[in-house]
C-alpha positions as CSV (number, residue, x, y, z in Angstrom):
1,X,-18.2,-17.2,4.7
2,X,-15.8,-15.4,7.0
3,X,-12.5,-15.4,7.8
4,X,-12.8,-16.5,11.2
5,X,-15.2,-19.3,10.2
6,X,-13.0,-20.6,7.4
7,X,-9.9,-20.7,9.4
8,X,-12.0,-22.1,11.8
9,X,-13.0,-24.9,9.7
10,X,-9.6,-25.8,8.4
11,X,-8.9,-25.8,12.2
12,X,-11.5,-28.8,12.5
13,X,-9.8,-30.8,9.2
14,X,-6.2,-30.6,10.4
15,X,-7.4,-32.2,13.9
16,X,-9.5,-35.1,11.8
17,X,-6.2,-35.8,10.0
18,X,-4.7,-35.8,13.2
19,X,-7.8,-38.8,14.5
20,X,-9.7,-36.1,16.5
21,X,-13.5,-35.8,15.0
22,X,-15.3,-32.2,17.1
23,X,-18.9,-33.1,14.9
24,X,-20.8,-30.6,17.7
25,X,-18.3,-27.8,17.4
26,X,-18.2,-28.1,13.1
27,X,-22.2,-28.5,13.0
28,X,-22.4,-25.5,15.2
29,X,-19.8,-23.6,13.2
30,X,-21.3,-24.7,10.2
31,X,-24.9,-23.4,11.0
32,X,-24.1,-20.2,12.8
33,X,-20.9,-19.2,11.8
34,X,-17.4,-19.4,13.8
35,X,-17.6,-16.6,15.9
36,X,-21.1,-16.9,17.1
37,X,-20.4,-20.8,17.7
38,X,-17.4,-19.5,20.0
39,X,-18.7,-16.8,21.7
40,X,-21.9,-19.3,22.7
41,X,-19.5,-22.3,23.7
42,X,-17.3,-19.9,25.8
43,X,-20.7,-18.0,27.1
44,X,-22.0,-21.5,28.1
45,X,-18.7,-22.0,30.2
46,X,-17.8,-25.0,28.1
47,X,-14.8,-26.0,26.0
48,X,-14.9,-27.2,22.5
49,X,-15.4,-31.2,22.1
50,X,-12.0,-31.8,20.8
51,X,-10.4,-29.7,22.9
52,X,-9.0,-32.6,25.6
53,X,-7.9,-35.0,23.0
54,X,-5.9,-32.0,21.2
55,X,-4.4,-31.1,24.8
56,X,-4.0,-35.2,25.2
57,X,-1.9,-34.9,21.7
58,X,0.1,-32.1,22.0
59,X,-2.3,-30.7,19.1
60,X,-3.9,-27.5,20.9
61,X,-2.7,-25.1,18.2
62,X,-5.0,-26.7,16.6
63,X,-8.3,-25.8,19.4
64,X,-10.8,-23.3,18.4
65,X,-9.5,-21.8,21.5
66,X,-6.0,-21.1,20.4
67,X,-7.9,-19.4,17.3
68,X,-9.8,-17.1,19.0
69,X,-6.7,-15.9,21.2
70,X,-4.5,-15.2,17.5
71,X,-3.5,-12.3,17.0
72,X,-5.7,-12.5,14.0
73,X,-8.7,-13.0,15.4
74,X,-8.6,-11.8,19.0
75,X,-10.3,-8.8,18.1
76,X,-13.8,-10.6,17.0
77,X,-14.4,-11.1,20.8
78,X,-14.5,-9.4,23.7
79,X,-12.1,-9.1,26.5
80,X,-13.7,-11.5,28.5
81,X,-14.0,-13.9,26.3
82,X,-10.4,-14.2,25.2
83,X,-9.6,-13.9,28.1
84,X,-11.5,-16.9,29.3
85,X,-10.0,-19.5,26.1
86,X,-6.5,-18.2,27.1
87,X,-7.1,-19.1,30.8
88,X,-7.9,-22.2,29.4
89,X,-5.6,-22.8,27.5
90,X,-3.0,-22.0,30.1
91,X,-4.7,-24.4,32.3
92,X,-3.7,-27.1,30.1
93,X,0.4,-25.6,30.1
94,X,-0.5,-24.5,26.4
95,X,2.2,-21.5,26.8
96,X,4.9,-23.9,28.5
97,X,5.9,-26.5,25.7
């Protein structure tokens, strides 16, 4: 398994803990891998499903979003896809706490 992918996944059990379940994001991870998962949600124009409950918490360090824009990852995905999760991400005033 990959880095991305496991991080990914430990992403997905820290927001369980927290009482926010993403089952279509971890099957998808789970079956393709984290970064193809991602770059098909983000091609697809969608966000992940826990993603509004972790912006409703005050949890989205936790979003597979916020992952793919670390500095550790970024580089799996193109410009234009970071790009669109940290748009999102600023959307929901993720930068202004």
């Amino acid at each position: 398994m990959d880095q991305f992918t496991t991080a990914l996944l430990a992403q997905l059990d820290k927001a369980e803990k927290q009482g926010i379940r993403q089952p279509q994001l971890r099957r998808s991870v789970e079956r393709y891998g984290g970064v193809s998962a991602m770059q098909e949600l983000i091609r697809r124009g969608r966000i992940s499903d826990g993603f509004d409950a972790l912006c409703q918490k005050k949890l989205l360090a936790l979003s597979a979003e916020a992952l793919v824009i670390s500095k550790e990852f970024h580089a799996l995905f193109t410009d234009e896809e970071v790009n669109a999760c940290f748009e999102l991400l600023c959307g929901a005033n993720y930068f202004y706490r």
